[in-house]
N, C-alpha and C positions, 0 to 999 in steps of 0.2 A: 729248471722250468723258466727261469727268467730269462725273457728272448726269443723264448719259443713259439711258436705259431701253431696250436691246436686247434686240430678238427680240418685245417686248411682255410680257417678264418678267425680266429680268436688270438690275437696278441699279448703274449704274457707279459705286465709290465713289472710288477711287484709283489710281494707277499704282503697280507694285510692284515693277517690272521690264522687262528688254527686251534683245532683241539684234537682228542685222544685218537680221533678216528677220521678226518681233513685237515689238508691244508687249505686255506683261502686266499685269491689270487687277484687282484683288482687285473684286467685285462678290457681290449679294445677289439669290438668286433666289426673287420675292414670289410666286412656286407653291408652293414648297416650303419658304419662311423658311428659308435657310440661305445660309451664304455659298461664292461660288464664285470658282475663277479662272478669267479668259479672256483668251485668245491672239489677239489683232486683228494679221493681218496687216499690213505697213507698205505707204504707198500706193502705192509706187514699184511693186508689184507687184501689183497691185489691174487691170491691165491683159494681166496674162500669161495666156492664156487653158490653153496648156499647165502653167503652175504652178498657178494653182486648180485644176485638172483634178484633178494629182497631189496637190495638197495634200488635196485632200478625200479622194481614195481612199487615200491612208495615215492619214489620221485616223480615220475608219472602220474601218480595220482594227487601229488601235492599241485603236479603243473594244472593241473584242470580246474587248481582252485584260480578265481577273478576276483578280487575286493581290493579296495584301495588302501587295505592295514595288513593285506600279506604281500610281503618279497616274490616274485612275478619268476616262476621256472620258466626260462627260453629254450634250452636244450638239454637231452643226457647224450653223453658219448664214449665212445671207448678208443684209445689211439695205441695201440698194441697194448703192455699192459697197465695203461694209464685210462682208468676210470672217472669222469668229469659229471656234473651237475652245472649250465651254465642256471645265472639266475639275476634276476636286476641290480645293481649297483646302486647302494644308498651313500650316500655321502652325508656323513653325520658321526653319531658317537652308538652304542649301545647304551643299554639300559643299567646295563653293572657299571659302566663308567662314570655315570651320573650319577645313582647313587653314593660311588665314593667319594665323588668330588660334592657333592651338596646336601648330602641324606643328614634329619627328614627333610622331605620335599614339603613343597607347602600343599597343603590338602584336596586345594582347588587342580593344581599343577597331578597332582598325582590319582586323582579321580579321572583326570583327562585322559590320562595315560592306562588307566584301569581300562576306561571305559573304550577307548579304542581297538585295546585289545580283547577286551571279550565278544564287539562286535566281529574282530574276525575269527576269534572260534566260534559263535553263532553260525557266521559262515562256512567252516573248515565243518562243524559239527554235521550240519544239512545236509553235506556232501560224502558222511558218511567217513570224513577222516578224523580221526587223534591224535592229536599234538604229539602227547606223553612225554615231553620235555620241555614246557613251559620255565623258563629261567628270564632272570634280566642278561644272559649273555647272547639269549635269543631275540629279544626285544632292539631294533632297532629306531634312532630317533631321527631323522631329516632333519637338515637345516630349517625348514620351514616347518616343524615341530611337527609332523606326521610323523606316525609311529607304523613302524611296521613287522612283521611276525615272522621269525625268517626260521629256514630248517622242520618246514610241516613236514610229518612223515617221517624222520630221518633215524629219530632215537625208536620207532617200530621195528629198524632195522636192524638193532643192537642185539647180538646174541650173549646167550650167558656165560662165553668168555671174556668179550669185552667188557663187562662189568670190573673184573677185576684187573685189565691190562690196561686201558684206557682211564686217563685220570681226568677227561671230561662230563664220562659217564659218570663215575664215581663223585665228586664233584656234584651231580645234581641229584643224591642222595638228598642236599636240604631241602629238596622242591617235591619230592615224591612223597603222595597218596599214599594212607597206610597202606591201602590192597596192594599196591606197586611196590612198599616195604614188601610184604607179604608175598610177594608173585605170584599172587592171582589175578586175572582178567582184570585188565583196567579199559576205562571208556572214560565216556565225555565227562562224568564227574569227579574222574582223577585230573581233569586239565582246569576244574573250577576250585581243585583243593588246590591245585600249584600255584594259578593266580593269586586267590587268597594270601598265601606267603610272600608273591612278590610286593602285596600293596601292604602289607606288615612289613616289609621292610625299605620298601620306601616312606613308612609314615614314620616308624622308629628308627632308621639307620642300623637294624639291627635284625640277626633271623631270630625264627622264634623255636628252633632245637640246634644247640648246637653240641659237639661229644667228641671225644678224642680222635674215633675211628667210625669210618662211615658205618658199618653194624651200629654203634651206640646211639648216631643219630637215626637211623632209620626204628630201633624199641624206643626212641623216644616218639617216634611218630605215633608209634603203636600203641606204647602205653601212659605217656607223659603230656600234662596239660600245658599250653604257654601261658607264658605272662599276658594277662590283657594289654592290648596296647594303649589302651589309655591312662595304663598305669607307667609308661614308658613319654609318651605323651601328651598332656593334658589338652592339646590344643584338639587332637581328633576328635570332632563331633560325632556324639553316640550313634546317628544314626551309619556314622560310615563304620566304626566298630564293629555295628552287628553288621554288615555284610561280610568283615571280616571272619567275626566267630562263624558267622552262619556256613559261608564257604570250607572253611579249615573244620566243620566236623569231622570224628574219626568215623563215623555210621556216613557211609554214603546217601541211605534215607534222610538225613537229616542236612544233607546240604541243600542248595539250588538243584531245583529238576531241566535244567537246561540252562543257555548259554544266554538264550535268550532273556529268563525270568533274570539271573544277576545282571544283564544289562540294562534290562529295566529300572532295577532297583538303583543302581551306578549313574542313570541317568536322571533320578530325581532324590537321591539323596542328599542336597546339597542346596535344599530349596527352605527356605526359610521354615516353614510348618514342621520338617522334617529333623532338622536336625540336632534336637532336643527331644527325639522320642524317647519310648523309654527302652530299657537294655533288652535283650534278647534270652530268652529261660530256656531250657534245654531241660529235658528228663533225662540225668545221667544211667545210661540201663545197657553203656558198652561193656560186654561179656569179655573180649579178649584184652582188658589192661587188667592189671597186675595191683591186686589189692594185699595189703597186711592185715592179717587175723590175728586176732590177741590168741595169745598163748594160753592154752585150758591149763590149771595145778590138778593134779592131782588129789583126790581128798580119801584120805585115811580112817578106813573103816575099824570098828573095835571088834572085836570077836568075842568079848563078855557076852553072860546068861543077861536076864532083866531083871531078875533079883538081885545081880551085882550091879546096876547101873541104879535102882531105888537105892541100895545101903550106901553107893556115892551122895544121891542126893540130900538124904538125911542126914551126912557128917557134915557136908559142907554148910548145911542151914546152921545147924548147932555152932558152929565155927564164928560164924555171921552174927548170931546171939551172940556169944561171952565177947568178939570183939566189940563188938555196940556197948557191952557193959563196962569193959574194961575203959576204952577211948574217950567215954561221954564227957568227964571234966576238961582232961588237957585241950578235948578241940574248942572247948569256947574260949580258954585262954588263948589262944592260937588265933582263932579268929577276930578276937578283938584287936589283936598285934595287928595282923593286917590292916584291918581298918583303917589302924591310925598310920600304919605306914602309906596307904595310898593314897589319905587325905595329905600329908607332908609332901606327898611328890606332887602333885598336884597343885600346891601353894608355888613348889619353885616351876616349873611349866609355866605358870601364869607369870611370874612376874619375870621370866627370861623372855617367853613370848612379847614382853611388854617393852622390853628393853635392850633385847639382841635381836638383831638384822640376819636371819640366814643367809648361806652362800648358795646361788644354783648355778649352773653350768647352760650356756647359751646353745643351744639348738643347731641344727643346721639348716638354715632355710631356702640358701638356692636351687633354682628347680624346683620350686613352687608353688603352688597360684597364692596369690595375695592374700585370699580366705584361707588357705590352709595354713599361710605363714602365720597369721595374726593371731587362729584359732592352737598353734603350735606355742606360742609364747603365753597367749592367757595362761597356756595349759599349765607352764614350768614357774610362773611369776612374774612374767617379763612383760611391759609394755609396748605397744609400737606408735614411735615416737613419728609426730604428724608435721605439715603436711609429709606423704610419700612421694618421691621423685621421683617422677616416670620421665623415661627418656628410650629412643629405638635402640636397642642391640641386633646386631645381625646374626647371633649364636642363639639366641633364644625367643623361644615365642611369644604373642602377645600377652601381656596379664601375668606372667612368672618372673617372682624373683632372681634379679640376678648380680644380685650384690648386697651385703649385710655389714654395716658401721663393725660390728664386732666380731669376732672370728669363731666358727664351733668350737664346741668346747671350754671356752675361755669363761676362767670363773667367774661371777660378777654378782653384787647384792640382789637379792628380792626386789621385786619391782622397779630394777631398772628400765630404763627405752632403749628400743633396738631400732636404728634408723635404718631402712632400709629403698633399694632401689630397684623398679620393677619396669620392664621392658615394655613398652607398647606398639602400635603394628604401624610399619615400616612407614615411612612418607613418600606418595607416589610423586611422580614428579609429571607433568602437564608434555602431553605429546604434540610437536613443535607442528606445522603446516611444512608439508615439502612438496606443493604445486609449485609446478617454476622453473622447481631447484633440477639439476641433474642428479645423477644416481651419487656419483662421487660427491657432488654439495652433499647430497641427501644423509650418506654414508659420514659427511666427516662431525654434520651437526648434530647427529644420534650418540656418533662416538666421545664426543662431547660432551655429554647428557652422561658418559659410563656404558653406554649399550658396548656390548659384545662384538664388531663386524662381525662373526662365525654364526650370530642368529639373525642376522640381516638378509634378505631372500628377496632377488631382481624377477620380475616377469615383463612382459610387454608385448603389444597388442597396437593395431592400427588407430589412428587417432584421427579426425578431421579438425579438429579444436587444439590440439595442444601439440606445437613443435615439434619432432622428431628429437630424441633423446630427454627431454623434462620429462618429470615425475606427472604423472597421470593422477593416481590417487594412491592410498597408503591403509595399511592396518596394521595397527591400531589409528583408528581417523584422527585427524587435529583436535587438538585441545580438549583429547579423552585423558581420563589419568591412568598412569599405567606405569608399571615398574621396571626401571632398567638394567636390573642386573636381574631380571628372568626373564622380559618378553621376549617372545617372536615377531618379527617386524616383516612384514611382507610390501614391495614397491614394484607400484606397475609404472613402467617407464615407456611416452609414447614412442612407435615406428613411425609416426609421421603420416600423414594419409594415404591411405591404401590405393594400389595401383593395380591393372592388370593390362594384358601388353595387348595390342589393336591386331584383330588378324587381317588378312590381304584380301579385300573383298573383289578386286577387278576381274571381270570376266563371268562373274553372279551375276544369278538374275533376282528383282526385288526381295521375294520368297525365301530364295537361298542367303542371301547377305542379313535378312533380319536373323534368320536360324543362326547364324556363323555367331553373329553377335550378340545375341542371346547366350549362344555357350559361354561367351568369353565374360561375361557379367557387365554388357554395354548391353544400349537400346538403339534403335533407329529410327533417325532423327527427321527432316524433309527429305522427301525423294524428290531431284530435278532430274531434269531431260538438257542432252547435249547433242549436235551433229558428230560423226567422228568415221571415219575413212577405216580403222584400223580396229572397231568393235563392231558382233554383231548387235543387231538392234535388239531393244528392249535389255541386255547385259549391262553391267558396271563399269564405267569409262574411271573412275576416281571418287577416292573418298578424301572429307574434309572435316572435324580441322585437324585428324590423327590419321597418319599416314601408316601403313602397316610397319609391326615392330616396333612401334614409338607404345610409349607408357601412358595410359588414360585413367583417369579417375574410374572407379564402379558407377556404372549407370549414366556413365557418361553417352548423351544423345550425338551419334552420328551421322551427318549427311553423305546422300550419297548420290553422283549420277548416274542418270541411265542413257543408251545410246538411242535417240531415236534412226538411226540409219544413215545415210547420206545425207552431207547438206544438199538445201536447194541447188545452188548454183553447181552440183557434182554433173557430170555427164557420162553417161553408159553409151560405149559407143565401141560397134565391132569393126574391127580392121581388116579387113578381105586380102591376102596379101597372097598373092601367084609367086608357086615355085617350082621349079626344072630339075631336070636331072644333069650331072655334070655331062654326059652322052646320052644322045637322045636313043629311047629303049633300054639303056643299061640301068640296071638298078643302082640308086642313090639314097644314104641316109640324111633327114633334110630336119634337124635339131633346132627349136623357137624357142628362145626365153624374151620375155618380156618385162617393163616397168611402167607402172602407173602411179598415182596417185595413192593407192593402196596399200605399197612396203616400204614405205622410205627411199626409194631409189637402190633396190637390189635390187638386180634381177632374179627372174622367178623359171623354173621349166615348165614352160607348155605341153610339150611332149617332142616326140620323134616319129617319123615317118617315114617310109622307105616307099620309093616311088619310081617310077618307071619313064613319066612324062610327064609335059607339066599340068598344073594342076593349081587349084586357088582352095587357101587356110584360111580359116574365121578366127582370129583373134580376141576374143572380148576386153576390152581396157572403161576403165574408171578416170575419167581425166577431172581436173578443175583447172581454176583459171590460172594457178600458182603453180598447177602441176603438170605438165605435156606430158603423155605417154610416147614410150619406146619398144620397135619389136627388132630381135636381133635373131640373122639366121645362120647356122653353120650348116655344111654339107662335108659329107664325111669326115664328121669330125673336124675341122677344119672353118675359121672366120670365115661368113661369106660377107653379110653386109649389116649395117644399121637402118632402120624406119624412125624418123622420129614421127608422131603425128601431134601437132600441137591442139589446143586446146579451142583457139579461134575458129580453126580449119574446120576441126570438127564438127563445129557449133554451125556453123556456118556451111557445112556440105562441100566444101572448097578441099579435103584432103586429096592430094594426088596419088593416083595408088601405080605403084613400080609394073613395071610391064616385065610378065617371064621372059628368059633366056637359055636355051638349050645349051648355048656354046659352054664349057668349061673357062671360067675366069682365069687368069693369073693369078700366083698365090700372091696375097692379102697382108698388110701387118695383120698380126693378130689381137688383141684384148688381152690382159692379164688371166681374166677367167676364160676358165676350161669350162664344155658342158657339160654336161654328164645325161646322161642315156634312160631317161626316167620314164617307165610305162603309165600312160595317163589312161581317166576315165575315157569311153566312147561318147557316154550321155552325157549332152548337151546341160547345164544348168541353168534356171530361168533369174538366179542371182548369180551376177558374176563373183561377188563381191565373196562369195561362199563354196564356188565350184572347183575342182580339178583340173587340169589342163585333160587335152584327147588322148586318150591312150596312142601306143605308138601301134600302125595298121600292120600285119600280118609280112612277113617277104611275097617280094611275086603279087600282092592287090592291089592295084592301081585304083585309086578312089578320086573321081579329077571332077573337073565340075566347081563352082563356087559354094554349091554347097554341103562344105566342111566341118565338124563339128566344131563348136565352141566351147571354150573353155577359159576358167580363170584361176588365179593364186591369191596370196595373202596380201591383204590392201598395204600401200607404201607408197612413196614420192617417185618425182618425173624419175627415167629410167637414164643410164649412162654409158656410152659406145660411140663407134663409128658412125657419123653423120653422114649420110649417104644424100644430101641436096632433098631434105625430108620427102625423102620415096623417090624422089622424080629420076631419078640412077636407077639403069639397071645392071647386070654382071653378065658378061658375054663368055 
């Protein structure tokens, strides 16, 4: 599997785990660049047509569960006969790992982790699903100590062969519900009996049935009580006990009636009023555990008359007389021996008592609490020698002994002292400030302190205030107390202030460029007015001070201009310009492009017209003072001549306009550009600045006369050609 690419988007990178019935696969899903974990059926079971069945439809119905303490189903698949489960990837440890490495857990620590997970069976509960395999192998813990519930649905799927083939089934014999012993119907308060065992063993380090062979521990569910755990350890406060007991009844009536009720109780049991209640009573009246009955004797009937049982009683009185007669002297001599015998014992008692030291044998006192150690030696003769030295142990709880000047067992006189040494709670140490610092400072001055990096957890978020890469703020906050070899340490590190990129407003009108930048998370700022050749009026000539694509703050105010039209000093001015045919009545194609002030200095196509004789074209041009317009004419395809008209001329009515010539010219250099043959509108436009050139006129119509329809192109600068003596040239 390693290497593989399932489904056609799931990259197998390694194995990470597995039981009786999966393997578990840390993999990379190249849809959505991120990593995932998936559950690959094992093959032995790649043929059970009834277990894919079910396995699918509870997988399915685990994905519909959303909470933030259950493992997230993203997909189920089948890739020929490889059966998958994809599902979130946690990055962390499980809950069996932890306890082996630190169990018990400290009470607070493990109520957290109680109480996490039964708000997601609360959840799974709602939704109509059960767990039925709650384990610590199921529990998973995130670096940033979120706990999460992995494998909803999965053990529903278990048939009653793999009970016995699979050894992870088998295996969660110590977590299963008598009824689930019993294989009867289990529901939601077989998954509040299985919690209950996993926070009994995170509180003792220990389970509470255990037996040769999974049969032995499952009758012990059924008919065997555990040890209390606060007989295991004295540090759990009674009130989390009884949620234990309460949970782990064998009478399902008598547990929590929902998922909800124990997490109420989980989330206040740990509150000062609480947790000194008092223990929890139960009416033992479980019908299926296994009691011992004393053995009835037998009694042995006589089968004598009752006149044979009167002539017994009469011999034995008479028996009772003669010995009362016979015995009466020797027992008072007898009695009086005594007397003086037990006054004589008595004389030596007292004066050995007076004058010998007994030996007792010293106790064993660690593991403790201090009241029972002390109430242990009163008991035997022993005093306990003062002051007591308390000092932190990291093996034992607060308040218990964990060390004794003399050794159990060991003989020693009557009221001797026992000096003993009794652990107290831990010394937190003062959580450092990491504003400033970057994550690596942050990370090394924790490590320092003893923290863990593997429980250290980076986030980060846009910042206006605080540098791009420094520590933002932190939890547990500065100068709280807190302990380093358990906490979770979460660090928000800035991104630096938040950007978003400037969109292209030129060519909007005011309405539309405030919309534009409103999407983009800008405002808009002053609106001025410009002249401009190359925008229509009232549209956007430029924005300032973020050009499109450039990166602006959020809510950053932008200006913007609008075009009012031409400037003053523009002049609209149409060029009348007479054209011929190469032969006079032969048809001619008579191609115009022109350049104004409007495009930069391209020329532009007017249009085409095929014409018979001559005839005078209306040009439209846009001139300014810096900009002289140009009209340039080909005839069949072919350079004929350039116009320039300057700007003065214009202005001033002095343009000269070229006089037609029927004669055929002689060929011409030519211009680099070619024209090309572009059918223009007929109607005239009352803005040049916005209109089409004239379409090109039909073959065969001669449309002569001055007046031609007019037309314009895209604004741009003075035009560039043959200089023809501005107009005053004609072509023969």
């Amino acid at each position: 599997m390693i290497g593989h690419e399932l489904g056609g988007r799931y990259q197998v990178i390694e194995r990470i785990g597995g039981g009786g019935m999966a393997l578990v696969y840390r993999a990379h899903d190249i849809l959505l660049n991120r990593n995932v974990a998936i559950k690959v059926l094992r093959n032995q079971f790649v043929h059970d047509e009834e277990f894919i069945r079910r396995f699918r439809r509870e997988a399915q119905s685990a994905a519909s569960l959303s909470h933030p303490n259950v493992v997230s189903i993203y997909d189920v698949g089948q890739e020929d006969e490889i059966h998958y489960i994809v599902m979130e990837y946690v990055e962390g440890k499980n809950l069996n790992e932890i306890i082996k490495d630190r169990a018990p857990l400290q009470v607070d620590e493990a109520v957290r982790i109680a109480t996490q997970i039964c708000d997601a069976l609360d959840h799974a509960h709602q939704n109509q699903i059960i767990h039925r395999d709650i384990k610590p192998h199921n529990i998973l813990i995130g670096r940033n100590g979120r706990v999460k519930v992995t494998d909803f649905g999965i053990a529903r799927a278990v048939t009653s062969t793999t009970i016995t083939q699979t050894g992870s089934v088998v295996g969660s014999v110590h977590y299963f519900s008598p009824e689930h012993a019993k294989g009867v119907a289990t529901g939601e308060k077989s998954d509040l009996y299985s919690l209950g065992i996993v926070i009994y063993q995170m509180l003792t380090g220990s389970l509470p049935f255990l037996g040769e062979s999974p049969i032995s521990v499952a009758l012990k569910h059924l008919q065997e009580e555990f040890e209390e755990p606060r007989k295991l350890n004295p540090m759990i406060p009674q009130s989390v006990e009884n949620i234990i007991l309460k949970s782990m009844r064998k009478n399902p009536e008598e547990r929590y009636q929902s998922a909800k009720e124990m997490l109420d109780d989980l989330e206040t049991c740990l509150l000062p009023e609480r947790r000194s209640e008092p223990k929890l009573a139960f009416v033992d009246d479980d019908e299926d555990r296994t009691r011992v009955m004393p053995a009835i004797k037998p009694v042995q009937r006589s089968g004598g008359s009752k006149g044979r049982d009167e002539d017994r009683m009469v011999k034995e009185a008479n028996m009772q007389v003669r010995s009362k007669k016979v015995w009466g002297r020797p027992a008072l001599w007898i009695g009086l021996t005594l007397i003086l015998l037990l006054a004589m014992t008595g004389v030596v008692w007292y004066v050995n008592a007076k004058l010998v030291v007994p030996d007792v044998k010293v106790p064993k006192l660690v593991n403790l609490q201090l009241a029972d150690a002390k109430a242990k030696l009163t008991e035997v003769g022993l005093t306990l020698e003062e002051p007591v030295t308390s000092e932190y142990n990291p093996n034992f709880a607060e308040g218990v002994v964990f060390e004794q000047s003399k050794e159990p067992d060991m003989t020693v006189k009557k009221g001797s002292s026992i000096a003993l040494k009794v652990s107290i709670a831990k010394p937190l140490s003062s959580m450092p400030d990491l504003k400033g610092h970057t994550f690596d400072e942050a990370v090394k001055i924790l490590t320092d302190q003893g923290v863990d990096p593997s429980r250290i957890t980076q986030d980060s978020e846009f910042s206006s205030d605080t540098p791009a890469g420094q520590v933002i703020r932190q939890n547990p906050v500065s100068n709280s107390q807190y302990d380093p070899d358990t906490a979770n340490i979460s660090i928000v590190v800035s991104k630096g202030q938040e950007s978003v990129t400037t969109p292209d407003l030129s060519g909007l009108t005011q309405d539309e460029a405030k919309i534009k930048l409103e999407e983009a998370g800008l405002e808009l700022g002053e609106v001025k007015t410009e002249s401009s050749f190359t925008v229509e009026k009232g549209k956007v000539t430029k924005q300032w001070p973020y050009e499109k694509g450039t990166s602006a703050p959020p809510g950053e105010k932008i200006t913007i201009y609008l075009s009012n039209g031409y400037p003053p000093e523009a002049l609209e001015y149409t060029f009348n310009l007479p054209v011929s045919p190469g032969e006079e009545g032969k048809k001619t194609k008579i191609t115009i492009q022109y350049a104004d002030a409007r495009n930069n200095g391209e020329n532009q196509d007017w249009g085409t017209r095929t014409i018979s004789r001559t005839q005078v074209l209306s040009v439209n041009l846009v001139l300014a003072p810096n900009k002289d317009g140009a009209v340039t004419v080909y005839r069949n395809g072919e350079y004929y001549d350039t116009y320039t008209i300057p700007y003065n001329d214009a202005k001033n009515g002095t343009v000269v306009v070229p006089e037609p010539s029927p004669v055929n010219p002689s060929p011409s250099p030519s211009p680099t550009q070619t024209p090309t043959e572009t059918p223009v509108s007929v109607e005239p436009s009352a803005d040049p600045a916005m209109t089409a050139p004239a379409s090109e006129q039909p073959a065969g119509d001669d449309a002569g006369g001055a007046g031609a329809e007019t037309a314009s192109a895209t604004v741009g600068n003075s035009g560039k050609g043959h200089d023809k003596g501005k107009g005053n040239d004609k072509k023969q």
